[in-house]
N, C-alpha and C positions, 0 to 999 in steps of 0.2 A: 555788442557790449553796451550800447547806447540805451537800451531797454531795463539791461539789469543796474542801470547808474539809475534812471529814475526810480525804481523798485527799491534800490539803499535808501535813496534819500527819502521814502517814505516810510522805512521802516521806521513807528514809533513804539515804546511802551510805555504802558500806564506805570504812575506814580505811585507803590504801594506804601500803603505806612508803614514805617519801621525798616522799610528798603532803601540801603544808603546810596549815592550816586557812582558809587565804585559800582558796584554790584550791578545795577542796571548798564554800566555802561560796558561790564564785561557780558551782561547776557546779550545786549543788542551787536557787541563784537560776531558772535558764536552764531547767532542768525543770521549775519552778513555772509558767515564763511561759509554756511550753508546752504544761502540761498547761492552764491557766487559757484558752489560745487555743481548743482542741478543747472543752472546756466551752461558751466561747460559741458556738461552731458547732454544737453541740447543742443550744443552748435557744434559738439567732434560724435558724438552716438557712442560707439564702443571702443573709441582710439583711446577715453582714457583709463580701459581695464587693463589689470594687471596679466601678462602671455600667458596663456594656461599650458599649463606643463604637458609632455609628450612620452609615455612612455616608450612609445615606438622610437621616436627620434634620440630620447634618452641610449635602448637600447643601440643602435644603428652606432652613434657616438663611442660607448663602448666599446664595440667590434673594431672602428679604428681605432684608439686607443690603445688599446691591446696587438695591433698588427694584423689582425685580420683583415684584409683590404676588401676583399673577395667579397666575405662574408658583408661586409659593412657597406659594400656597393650594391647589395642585391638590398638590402634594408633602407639601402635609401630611397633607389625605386623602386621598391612598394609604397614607400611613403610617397613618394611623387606622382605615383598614379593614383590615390586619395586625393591627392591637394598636388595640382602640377605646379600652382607658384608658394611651397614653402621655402621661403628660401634657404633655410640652416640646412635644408634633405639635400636643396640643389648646391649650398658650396658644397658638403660633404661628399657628394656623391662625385664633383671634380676634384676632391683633392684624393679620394679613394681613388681614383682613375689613374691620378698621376702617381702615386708610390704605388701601381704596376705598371709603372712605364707605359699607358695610352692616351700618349698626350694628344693625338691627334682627336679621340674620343673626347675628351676634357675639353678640348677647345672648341670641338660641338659643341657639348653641352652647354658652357658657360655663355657660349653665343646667343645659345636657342635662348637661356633664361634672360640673359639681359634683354633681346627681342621686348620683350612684356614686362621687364623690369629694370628699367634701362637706369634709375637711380639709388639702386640698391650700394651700398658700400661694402658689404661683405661679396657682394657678387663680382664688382670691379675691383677686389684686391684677389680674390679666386683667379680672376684673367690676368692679372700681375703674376701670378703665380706661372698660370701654364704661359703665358709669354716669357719670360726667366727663363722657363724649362724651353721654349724653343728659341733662345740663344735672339729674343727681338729684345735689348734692353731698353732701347729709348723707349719703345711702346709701353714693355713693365713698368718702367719711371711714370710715367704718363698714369697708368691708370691706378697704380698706389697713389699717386699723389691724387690724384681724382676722388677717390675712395675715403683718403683724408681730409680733403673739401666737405665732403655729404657728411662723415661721423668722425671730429675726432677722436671717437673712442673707439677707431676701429683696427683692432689690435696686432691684423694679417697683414695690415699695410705698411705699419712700421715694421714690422718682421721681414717684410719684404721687400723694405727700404734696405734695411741693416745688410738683407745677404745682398743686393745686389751691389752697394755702396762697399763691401767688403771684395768681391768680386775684382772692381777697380781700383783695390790697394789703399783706399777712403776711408782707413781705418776712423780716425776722429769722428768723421761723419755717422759712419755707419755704427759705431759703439753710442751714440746719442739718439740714432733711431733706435738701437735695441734698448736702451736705458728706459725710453719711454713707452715700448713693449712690456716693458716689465712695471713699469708703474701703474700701468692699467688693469694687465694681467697676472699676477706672479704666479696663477696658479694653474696659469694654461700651460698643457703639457710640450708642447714648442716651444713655449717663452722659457717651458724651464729648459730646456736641451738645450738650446742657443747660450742661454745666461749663464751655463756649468762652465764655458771657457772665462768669464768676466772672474769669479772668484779665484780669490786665494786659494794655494795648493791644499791647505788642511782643510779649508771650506768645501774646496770642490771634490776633494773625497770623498766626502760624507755627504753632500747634496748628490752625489754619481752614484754613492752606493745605496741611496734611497730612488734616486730614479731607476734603475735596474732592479729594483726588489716590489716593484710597481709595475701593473702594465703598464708597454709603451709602445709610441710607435714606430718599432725598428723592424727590419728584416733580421734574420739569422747573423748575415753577413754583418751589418751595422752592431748590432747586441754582442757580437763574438769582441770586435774591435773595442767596443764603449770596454767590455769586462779587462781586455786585457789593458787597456789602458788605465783601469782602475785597478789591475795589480802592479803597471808602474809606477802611479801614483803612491801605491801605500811603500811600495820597495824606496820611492823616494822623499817622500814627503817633511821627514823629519834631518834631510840631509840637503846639506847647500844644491843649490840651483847649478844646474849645469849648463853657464850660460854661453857655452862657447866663444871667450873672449879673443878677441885681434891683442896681439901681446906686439906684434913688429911695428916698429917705428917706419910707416910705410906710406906717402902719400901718395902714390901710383906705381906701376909696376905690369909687367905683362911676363906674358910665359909662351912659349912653344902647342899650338895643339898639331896633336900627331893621329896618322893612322892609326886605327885599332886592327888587328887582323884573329883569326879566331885559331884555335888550336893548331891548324895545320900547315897556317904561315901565309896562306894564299887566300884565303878565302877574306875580303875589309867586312869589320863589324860596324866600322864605323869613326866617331872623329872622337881622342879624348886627350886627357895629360896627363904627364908624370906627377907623382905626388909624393908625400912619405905620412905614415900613420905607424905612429911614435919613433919608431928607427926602423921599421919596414919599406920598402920601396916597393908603388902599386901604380897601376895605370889605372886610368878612372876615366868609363866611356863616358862620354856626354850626355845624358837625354832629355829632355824636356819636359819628357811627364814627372817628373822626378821630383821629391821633396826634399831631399837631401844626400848621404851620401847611404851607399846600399854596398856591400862586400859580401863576399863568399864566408864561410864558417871555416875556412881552411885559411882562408888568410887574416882574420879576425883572433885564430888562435894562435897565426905566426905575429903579429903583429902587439901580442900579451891585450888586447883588449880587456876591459872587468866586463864583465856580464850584468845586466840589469833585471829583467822581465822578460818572459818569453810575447811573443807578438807573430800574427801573422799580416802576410803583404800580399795585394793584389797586383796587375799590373806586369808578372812574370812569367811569360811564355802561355799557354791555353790550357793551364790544367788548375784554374780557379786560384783560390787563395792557396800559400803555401808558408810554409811554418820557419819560425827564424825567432830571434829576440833583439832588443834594444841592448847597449853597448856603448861604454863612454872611453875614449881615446883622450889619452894625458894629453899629445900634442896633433897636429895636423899642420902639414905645410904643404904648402902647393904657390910655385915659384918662391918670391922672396914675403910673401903672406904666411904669418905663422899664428895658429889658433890652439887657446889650451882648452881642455873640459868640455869635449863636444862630444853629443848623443851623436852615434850613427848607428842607422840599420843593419842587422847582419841576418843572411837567408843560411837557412840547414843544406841549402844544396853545396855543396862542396866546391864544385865549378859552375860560375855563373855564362861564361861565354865572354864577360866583360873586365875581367881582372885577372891581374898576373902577379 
């Protein structure tokens, strides 16, 4: 830059008659900034043109988008056998790997590109990615946060902050790295799926029922679940929140867990407790993977449940999703804990194996 300061400071122009000193001193402004533009085209060459647009890459982007993973992985490499270091072909092509489950392929690839492009940020928030997906979080943490070193503006790494920080119960946290996902990006289509639980219910309606009427990138399974939660949405939206309130005056307290045994008497299901759902008396197995609480349709309609939304659930014996609806219970007790206005799950199968 020492070359282009002397070359300003020689810029002179002539004195025209009837040319006022404003005027001259804006044209000698306009040839500074000129000369100062070909300067930096001299010491960066082509770093300071504008991306040239990719209809290939363009297209490829679409295919995920829309769900096709398949489709959008063979499109990436092709592009990648063009140009093996673009890097938008090479996140794509591992985040197409991973929504078909081949994460071990993903985390080749993402490997091989960093290899040659080892300070890319969209590349080391791609490896945040497939690391999350194989259950390494400190190394995820590690390389989001790396990713956000090299570009603040790099949008997959707050994304990737948010799910993992959500993960470990860091709600605060992880709602401030999605805040900032969304301030970068509002219109990247992850940022919007993530951001549909931040809004208000009549918000999130209608931001849900516009993401669904758009491609996007969900499987079957995922699309089925968004739809029906956006007809509990609409069945509730204009109606109080069902926020399952602790109405007992109760600072501690414990209960009995008992044997579960299955239809025949003998056979243990497993460990659970008595309860009551509203003046019905039910046993309620224990399990872990569980969101909350899950009943049979036979004892949901002994127990006068209202009906909400139909809904299907994963998670139940090996014959995929299976069909049931949402359900709110006046009261809920279990020991000396008592709960009014709680959503629970209720499955079409009649007998679940885990309630009586």
């Amino acid at each position: 830059m020492a070359g282009f300061a002397a070359l300003r400071n020689r810029v002179t122009l002539l004195r025209l008659p009837g040319v006022s000193r404003l005027v001259l001193a804006f044209l000698r402004s306009a040839v500074v900034a000129a000369l100062l533009l070909i300067s930096l085209q001299l010491m960066f060459g082509d770093d300071t043109k504008a991306p040239v647009f990719s209809p290939a890459l363009a297209s490829a982007d679409q295919l995920y988008r829309a769900g096709k993973f398949a489709e959008a992985e063979a499109s990436y490499r092709a592009l990648l056998n063009t140009d093996s270091k673009l890097v938008p072909a090479q996140v794509g092509l591992v985040r197409a790997m991973l929504r078909q489950q081949k994460i071990d392929e993903a985390l080749d690839a993402v490997n091989t590109a960093l290899t040659a492009q080892s300070n890319s940020a969209a590349l080391l928030a791609a490896k945040g990615d497939v690391q999350f997906r194989r259950a390494e979080m400190s190394d995820a943490e590690r390389s989001y946060l790396a990713a956000k070193t090299l570009d603040q503006k790099e949008v997959h790494a707050y994304l990737g902050l948010a799910r993992l920080y959500r993960s470990y119960s860091m709600y605060r946290i992880a709602y401030g790295e999605l805040q900032i996902a969304h301030q970068i990006a509002p219109d990247d289509i992850e940022v919007q799926r993530a951001w549909l639980g931040m809004l208000p219910r009549k918000e999130r309606l209608a931001a849900l029922e516009a993401y669904l009427g758009e491609p996007h990138p969900d499987n079957e399974e995922e699309t089925r679940r968004m739809t029906e939660y956006l007809e509990f949405l609409k069945a509730t939206a204009d109606k109080p929140v069902h926020a399952c309130r602790l109405v007992s005056k109760v600072e501690q307290t414990e209960t009995k867990l008992e044997t579960m045994y299955a239809e025949d008497g003998r056979r243990m299901r497993g460990i659970g407790l008595s309860a009551k759902l509203n003046d019905r008396n039910v046993h309620l197995l224990l399990d872990t993977g569980a969101g909350g609480i899950m009943v049979s349709r036979k004892t949901a309609e002994k127990a006068g449940l209202t009906r909400v939304s139909a809904l299907h659930y994963g998670g139940i014996g090996d014959k995929g999703l299976q069909g049931g609806y949402t359900a709110v219970a006046d009261h809920i007790r279990i020991g000396e804990l008592e709960f009014q206005d709680c959503v629970v799950a209720v499955s079409d199968q009649n007998s679940l194996g885990i309630f009586t």
